[in-house]
PDB file as gemmi writes it, atoms N, CA and C in Angstrom:
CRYST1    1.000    1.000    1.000  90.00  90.00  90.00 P 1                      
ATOM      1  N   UNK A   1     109.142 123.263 110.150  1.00  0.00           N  
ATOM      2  CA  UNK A   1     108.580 123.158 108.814  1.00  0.00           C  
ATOM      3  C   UNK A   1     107.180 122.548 108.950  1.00  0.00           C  
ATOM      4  N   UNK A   2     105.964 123.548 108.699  1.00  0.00           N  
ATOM      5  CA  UNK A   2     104.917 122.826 108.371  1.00  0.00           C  
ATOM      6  C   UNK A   2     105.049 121.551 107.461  1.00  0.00           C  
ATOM      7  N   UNK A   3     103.738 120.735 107.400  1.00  0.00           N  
ATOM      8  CA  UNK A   3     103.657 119.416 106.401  1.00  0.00           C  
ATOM      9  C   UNK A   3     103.201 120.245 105.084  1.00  0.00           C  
ATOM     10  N   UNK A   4     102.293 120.828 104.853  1.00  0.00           N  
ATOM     11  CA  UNK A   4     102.737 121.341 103.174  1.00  0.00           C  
ATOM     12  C   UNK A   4     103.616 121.523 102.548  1.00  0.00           C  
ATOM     13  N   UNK A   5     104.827 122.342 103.486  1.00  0.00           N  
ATOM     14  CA  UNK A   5     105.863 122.844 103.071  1.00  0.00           C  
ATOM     15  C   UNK A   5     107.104 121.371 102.820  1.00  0.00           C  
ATOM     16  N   UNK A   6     107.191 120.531 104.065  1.00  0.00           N  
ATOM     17  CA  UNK A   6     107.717 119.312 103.870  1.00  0.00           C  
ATOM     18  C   UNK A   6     106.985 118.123 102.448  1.00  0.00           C  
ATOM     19  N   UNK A   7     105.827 118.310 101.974  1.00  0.00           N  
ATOM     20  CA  UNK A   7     105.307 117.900 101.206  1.00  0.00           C  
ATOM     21  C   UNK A   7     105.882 118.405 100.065  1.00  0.00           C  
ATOM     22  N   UNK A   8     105.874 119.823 100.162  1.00  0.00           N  
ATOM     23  CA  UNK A   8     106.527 120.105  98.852  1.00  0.00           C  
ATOM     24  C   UNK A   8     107.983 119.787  98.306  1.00  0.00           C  
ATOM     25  N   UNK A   9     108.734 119.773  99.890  1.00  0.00           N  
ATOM     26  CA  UNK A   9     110.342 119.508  99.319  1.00  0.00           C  
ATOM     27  C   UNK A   9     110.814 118.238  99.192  1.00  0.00           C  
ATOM     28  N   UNK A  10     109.553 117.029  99.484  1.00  0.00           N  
ATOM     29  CA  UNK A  10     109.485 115.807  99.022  1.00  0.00           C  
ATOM     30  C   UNK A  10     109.271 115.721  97.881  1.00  0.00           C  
ATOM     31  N   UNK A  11     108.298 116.343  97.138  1.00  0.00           N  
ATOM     32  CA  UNK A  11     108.001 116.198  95.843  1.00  0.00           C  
ATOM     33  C   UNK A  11     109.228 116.750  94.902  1.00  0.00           C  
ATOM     34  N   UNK A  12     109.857 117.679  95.525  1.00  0.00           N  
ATOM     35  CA  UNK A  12     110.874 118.253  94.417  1.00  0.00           C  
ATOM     36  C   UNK A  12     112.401 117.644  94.658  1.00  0.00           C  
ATOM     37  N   UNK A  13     112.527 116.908  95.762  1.00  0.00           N  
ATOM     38  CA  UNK A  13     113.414 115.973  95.317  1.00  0.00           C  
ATOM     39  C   UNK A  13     113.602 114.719  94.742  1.00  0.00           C  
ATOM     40  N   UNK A  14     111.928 114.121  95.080  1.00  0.00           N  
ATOM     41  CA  UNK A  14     111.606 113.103  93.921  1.00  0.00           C  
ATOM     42  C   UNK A  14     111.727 113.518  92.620  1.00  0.00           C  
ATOM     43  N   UNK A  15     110.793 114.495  92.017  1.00  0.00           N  
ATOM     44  CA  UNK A  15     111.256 114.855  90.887  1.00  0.00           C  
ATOM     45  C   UNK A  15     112.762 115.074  90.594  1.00  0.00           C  
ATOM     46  N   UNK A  16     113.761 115.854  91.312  1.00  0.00           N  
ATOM     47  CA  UNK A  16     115.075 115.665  90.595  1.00  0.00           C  
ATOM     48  C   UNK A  16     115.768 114.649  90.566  1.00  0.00           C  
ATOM     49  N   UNK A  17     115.121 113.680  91.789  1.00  0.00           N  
ATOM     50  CA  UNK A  17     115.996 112.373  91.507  1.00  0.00           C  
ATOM     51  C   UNK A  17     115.458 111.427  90.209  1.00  0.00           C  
ATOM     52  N   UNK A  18     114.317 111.891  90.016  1.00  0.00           N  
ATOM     53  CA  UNK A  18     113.502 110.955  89.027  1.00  0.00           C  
ATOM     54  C   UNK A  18     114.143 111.128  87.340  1.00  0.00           C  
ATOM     55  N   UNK A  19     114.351 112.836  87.359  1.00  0.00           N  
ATOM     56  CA  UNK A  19     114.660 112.877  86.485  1.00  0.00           C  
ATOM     57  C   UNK A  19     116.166 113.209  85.880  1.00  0.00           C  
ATOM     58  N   UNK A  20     117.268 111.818  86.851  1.00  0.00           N  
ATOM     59  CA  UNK A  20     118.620 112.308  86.451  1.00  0.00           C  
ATOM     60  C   UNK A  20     118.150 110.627  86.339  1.00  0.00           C  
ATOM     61  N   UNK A  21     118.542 110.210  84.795  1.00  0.00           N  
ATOM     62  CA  UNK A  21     118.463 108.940  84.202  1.00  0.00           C  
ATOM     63  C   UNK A  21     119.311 108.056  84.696  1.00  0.00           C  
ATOM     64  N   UNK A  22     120.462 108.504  85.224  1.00  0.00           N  
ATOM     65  CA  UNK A  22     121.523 107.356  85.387  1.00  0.00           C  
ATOM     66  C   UNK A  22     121.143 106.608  86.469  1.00  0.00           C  
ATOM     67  N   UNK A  23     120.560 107.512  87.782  1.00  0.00           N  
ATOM     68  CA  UNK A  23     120.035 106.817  89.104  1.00  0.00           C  
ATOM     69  C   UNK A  23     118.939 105.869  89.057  1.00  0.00           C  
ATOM     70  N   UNK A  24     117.886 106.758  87.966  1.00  0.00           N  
ATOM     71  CA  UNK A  24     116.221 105.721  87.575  1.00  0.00           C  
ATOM     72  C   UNK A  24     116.827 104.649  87.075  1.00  0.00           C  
ATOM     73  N   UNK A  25     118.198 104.552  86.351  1.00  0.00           N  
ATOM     74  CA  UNK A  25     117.874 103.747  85.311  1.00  0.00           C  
ATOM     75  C   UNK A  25     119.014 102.322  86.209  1.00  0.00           C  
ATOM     76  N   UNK A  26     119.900 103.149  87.254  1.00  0.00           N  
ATOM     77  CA  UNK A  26     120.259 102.163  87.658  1.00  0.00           C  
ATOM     78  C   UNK A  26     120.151 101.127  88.762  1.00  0.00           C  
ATOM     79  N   UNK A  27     118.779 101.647  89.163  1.00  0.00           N  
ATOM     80  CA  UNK A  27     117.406 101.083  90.071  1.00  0.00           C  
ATOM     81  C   UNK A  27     116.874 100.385  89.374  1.00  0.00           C  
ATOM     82  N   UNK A  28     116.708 100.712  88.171  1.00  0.00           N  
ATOM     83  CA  UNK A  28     115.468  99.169  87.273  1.00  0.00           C  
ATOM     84  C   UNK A  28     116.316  98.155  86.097  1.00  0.00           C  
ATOM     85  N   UNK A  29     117.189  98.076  86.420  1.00  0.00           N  
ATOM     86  CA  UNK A  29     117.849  97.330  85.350  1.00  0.00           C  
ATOM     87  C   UNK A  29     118.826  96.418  86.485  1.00  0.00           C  
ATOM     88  N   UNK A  30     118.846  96.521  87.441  1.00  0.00           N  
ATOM     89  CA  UNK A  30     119.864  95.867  88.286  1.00  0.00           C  
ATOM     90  C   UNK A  30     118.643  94.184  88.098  1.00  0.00           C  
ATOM     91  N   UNK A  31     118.623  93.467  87.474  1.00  0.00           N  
ATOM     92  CA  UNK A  31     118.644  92.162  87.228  1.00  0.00           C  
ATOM     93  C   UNK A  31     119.063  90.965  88.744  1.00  0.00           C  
ATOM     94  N   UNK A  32     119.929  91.211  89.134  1.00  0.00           N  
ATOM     95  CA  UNK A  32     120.372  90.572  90.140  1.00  0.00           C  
ATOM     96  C   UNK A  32     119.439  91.130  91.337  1.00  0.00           C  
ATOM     97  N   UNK A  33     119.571  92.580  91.332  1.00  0.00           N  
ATOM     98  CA  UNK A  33     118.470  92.877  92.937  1.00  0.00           C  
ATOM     99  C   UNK A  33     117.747  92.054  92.508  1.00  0.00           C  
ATOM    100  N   UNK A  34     116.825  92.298  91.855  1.00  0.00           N  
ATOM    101  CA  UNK A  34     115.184  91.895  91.247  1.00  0.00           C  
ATOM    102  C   UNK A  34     115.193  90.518  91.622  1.00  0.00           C  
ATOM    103  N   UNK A  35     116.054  89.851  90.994  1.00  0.00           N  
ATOM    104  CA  UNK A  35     116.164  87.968  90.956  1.00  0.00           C  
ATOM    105  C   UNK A  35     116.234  87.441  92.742  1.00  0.00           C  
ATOM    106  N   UNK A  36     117.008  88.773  93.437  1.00  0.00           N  
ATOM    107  CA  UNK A  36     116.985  88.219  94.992  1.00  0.00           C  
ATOM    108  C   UNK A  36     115.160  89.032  95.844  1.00  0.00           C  
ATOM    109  N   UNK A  37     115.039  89.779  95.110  1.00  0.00           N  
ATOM    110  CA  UNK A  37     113.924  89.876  95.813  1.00  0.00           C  
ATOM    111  C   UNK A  37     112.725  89.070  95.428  1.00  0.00           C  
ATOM    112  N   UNK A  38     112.846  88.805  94.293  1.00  0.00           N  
ATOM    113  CA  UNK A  38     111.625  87.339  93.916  1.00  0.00           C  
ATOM    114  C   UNK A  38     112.052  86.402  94.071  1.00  0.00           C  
ATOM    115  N   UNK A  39     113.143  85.864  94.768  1.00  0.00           N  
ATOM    116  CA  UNK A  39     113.258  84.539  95.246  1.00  0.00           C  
ATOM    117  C   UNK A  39     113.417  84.714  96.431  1.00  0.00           C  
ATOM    118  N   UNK A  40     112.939  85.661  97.082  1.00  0.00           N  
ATOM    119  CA  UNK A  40     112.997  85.560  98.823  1.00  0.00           C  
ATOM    120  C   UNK A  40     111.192  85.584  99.106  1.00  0.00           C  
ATOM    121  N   UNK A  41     110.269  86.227  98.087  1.00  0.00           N  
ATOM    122  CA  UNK A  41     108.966  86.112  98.213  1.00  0.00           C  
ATOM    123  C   UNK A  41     108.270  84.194  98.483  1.00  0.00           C  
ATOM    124  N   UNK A  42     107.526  84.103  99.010  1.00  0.00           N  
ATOM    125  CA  UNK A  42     106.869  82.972  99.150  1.00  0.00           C  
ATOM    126  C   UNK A  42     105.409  83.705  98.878  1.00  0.00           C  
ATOM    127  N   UNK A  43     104.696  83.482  97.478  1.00  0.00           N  
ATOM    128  CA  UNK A  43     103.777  83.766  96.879  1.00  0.00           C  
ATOM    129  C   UNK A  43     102.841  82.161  96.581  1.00  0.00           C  
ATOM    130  N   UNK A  44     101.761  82.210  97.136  1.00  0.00           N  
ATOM    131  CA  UNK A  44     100.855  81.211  96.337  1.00  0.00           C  
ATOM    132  C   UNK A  44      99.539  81.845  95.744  1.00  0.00           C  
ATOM    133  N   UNK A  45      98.757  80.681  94.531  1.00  0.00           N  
ATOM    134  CA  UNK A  45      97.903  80.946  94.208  1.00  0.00           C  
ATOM    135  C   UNK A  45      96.965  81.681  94.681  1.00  0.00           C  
ATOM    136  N   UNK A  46      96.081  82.910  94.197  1.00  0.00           N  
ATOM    137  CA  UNK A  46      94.931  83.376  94.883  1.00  0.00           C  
ATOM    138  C   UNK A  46      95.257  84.243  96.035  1.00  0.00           C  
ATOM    139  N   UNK A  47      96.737  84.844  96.242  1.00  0.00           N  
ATOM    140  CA  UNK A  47      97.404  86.140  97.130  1.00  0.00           C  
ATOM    141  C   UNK A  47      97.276  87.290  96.175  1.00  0.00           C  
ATOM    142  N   UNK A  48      97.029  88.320  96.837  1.00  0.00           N  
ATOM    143  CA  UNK A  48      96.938  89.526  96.856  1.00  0.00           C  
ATOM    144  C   UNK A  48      98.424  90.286  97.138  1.00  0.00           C  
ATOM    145  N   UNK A  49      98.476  90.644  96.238  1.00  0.00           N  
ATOM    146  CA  UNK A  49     100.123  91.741  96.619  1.00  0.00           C  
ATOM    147  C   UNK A  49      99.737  92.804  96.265  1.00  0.00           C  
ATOM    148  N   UNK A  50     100.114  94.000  97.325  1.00  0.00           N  
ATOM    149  CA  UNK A  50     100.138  95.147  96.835  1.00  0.00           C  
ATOM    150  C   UNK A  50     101.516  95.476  96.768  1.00  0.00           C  
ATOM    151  N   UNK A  51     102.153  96.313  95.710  1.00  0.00           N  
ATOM    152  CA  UNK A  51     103.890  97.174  95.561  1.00  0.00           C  
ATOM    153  C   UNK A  51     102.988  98.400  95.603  1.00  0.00           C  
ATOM    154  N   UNK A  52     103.509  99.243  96.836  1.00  0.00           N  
ATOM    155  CA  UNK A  52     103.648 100.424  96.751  1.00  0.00           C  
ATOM    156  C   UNK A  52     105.194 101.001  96.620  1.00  0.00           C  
ATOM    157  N   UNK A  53     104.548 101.974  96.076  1.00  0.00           N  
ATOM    158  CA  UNK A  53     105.944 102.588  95.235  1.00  0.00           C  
ATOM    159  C   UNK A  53     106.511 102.222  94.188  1.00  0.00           C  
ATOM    160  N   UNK A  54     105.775 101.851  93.360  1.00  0.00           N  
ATOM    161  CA  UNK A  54     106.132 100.697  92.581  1.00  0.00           C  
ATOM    162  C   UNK A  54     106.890 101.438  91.272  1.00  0.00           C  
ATOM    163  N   UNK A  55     106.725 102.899  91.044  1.00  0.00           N  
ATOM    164  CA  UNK A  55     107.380 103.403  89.787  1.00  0.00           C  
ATOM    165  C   UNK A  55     106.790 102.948  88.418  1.00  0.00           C  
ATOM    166  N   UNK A  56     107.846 102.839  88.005  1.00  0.00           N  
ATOM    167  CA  UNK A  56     107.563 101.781  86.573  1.00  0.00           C  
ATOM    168  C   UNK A  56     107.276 100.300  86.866  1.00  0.00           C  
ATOM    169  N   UNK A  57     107.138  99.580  87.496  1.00  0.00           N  
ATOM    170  CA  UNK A  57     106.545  98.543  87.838  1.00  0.00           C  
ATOM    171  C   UNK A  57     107.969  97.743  87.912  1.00  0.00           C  
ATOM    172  N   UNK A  58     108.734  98.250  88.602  1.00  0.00           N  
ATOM    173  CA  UNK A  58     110.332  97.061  88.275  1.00  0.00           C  
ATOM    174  C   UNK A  58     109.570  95.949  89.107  1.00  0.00           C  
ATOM    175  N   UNK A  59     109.192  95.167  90.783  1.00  0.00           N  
ATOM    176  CA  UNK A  59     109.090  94.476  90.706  1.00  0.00           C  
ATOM    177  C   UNK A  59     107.181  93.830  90.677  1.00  0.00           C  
ATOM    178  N   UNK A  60     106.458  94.633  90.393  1.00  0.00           N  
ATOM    179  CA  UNK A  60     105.189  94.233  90.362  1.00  0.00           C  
ATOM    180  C   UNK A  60     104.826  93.629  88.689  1.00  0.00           C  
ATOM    181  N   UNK A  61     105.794  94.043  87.663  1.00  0.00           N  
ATOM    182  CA  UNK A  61     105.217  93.380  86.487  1.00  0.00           C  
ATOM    183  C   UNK A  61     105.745  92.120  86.152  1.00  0.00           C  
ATOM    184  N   UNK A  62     107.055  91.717  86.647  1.00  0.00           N  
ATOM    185  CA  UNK A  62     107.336  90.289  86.711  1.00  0.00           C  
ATOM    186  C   UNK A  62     106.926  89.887  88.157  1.00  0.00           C  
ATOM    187  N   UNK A  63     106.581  89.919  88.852  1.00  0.00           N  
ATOM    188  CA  UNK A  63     105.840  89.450  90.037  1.00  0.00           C  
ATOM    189  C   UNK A  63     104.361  88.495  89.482  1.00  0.00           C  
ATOM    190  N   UNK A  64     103.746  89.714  88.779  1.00  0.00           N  
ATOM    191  CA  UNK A  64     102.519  89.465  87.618  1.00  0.00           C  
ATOM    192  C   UNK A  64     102.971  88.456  87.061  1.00  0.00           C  
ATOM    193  N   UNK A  65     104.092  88.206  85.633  1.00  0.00           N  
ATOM    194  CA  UNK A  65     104.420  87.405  84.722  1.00  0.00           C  
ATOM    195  C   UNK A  65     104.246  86.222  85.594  1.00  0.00           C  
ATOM    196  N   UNK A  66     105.067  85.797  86.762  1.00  0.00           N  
ATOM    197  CA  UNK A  66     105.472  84.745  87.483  1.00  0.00           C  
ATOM    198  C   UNK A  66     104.039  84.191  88.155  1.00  0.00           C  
ATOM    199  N   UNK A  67     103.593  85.006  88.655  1.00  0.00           N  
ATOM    200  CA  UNK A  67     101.842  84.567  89.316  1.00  0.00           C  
ATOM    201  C   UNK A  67     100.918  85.070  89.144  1.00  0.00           C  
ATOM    202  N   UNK A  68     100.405  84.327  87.631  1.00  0.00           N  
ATOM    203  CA  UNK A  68      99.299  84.835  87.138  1.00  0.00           C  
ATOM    204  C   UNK A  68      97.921  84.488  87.900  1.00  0.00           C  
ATOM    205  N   UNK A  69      97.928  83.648  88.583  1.00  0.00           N  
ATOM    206  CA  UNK A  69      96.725  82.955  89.046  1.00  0.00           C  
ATOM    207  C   UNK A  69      97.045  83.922  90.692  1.00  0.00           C  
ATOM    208  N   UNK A  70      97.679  85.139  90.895  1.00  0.00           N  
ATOM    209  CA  UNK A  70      97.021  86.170  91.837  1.00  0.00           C  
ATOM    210  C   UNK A  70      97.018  87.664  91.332  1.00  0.00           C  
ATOM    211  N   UNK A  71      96.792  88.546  92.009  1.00  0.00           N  
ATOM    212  CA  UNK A  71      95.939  89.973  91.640  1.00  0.00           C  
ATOM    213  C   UNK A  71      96.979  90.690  92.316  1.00  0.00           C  
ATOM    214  N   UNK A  72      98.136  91.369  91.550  1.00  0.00           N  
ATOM    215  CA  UNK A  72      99.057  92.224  91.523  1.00  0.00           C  
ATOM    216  C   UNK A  72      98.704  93.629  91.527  1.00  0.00           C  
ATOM    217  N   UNK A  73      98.917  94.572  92.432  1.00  0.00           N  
ATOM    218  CA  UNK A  73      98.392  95.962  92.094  1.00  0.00           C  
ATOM    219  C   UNK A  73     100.080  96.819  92.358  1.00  0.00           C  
ATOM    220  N   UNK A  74     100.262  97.513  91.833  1.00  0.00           N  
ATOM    221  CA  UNK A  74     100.871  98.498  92.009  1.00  0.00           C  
ATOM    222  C   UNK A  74     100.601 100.608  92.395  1.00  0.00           C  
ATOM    223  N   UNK A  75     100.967 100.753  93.073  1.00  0.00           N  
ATOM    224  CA  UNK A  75     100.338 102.085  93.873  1.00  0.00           C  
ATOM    225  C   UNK A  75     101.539 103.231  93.813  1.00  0.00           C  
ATOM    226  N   UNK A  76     101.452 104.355  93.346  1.00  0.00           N  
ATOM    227  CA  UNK A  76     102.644 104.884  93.077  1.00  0.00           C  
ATOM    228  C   UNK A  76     101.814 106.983  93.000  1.00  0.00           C  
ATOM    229  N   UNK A  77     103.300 107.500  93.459  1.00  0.00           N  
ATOM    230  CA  UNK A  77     102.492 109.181  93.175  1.00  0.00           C  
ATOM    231  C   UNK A  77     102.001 109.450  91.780  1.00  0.00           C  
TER     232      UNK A  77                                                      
END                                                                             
């Protein structure tokens, strides 16, 4: 398989996984992941985080809320 062709059958299984709600939805609402992956971060003032892959921002927009005094980016297709 060329890489275009592998490019493409990446994209079209993202899209079908993206768009069966029960899987998206039971990736961003899990509360407990989220709570163990921001309490395993050691973040101080004036860090730079990049989330790639970030989607809907599950953990880069409370990452943000929690440390405002650094520069949160999120990077996504």
């Amino acid at each position: 398989m060329n890489m275009d062709d592998s490019i493409k059958k990446t994209a079209k299984g993202f899209e079908e996984s993206f768009f069966q709600g029960a899987y998206y939805n039971s990736q961003t609402q899990d509360f407990a992941h989220l709570t163990l992956i921001l309490n395993q971060l050691s973040i101080r003032p004036g860090n730079k985080i990049l989330d790639l892959g970030t989607g809907m921002g599950y953990l880069a927009f409370p990452l943000a809320e929690q440390n405002p005094r650094c520069t949160i980016k999120g990077l996504d297709i």
